[in-house]
C-alpha positions in Angstrom: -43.1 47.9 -38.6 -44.7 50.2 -36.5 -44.6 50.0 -32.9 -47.5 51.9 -30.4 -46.4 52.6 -27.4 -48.4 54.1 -24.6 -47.4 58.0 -23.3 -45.6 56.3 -20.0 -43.5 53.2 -22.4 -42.6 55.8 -24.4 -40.7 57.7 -21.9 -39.4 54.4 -20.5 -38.2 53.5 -23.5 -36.6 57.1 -23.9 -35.2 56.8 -20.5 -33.8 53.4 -21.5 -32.7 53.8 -24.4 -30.5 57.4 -23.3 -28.9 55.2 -20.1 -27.4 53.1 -22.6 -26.8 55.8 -24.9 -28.2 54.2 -28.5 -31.4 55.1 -30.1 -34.8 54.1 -29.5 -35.2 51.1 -31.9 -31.5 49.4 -30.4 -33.3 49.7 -27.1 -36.4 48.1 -28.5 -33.9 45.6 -30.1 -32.2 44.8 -27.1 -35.0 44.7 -24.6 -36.2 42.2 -27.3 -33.1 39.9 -27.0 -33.0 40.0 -23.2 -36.1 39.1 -23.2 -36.2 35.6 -25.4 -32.7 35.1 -23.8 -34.4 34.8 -20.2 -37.3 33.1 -21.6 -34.6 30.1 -23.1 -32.7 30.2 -19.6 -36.1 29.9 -17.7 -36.9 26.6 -20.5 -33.7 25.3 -19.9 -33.4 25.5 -15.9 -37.1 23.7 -16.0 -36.1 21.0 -18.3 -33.0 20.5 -16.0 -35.2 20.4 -13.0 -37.6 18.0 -14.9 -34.6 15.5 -15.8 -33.3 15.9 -12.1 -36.1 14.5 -10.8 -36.7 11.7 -13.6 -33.7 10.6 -12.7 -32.4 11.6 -9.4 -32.1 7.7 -8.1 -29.8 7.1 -10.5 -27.6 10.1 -10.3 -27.3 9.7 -6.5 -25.7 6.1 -7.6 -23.5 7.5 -9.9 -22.3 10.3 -7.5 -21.4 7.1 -4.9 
């Protein structure tokens, strides 16, 4: 796979990628990760909130 990156991601990526002193694509790899990982916590924490809500009556009898 190729990946295009413009002039300025490429020297973020550089930058990145030297901080946590592995190579470009194990940055790439990583900032990949982190990002599906916040993307599950941000479905989970709505879902939560969704479920909350549904059934906040009942939890606030079970919490009595």
């Amino acid at each position: 796979m190729t990946l295009r990156l413009s002039k300025e991601d490429e020297r973020l990526l550089a930058l990145l990628a030297q901080e946590d002193g592995v190579s470009r694509q194990e940055a790439t790899i990583r900032a990949i990760h982190e990002a599906a990982r916040r993307g599950h916590e941000q479905r989970v924490a709505d879902a939560s909130a969704r479920i909350r809500n549904r059934y906040a009556e009942v939890l606030e009898r079970l919490g009595r």
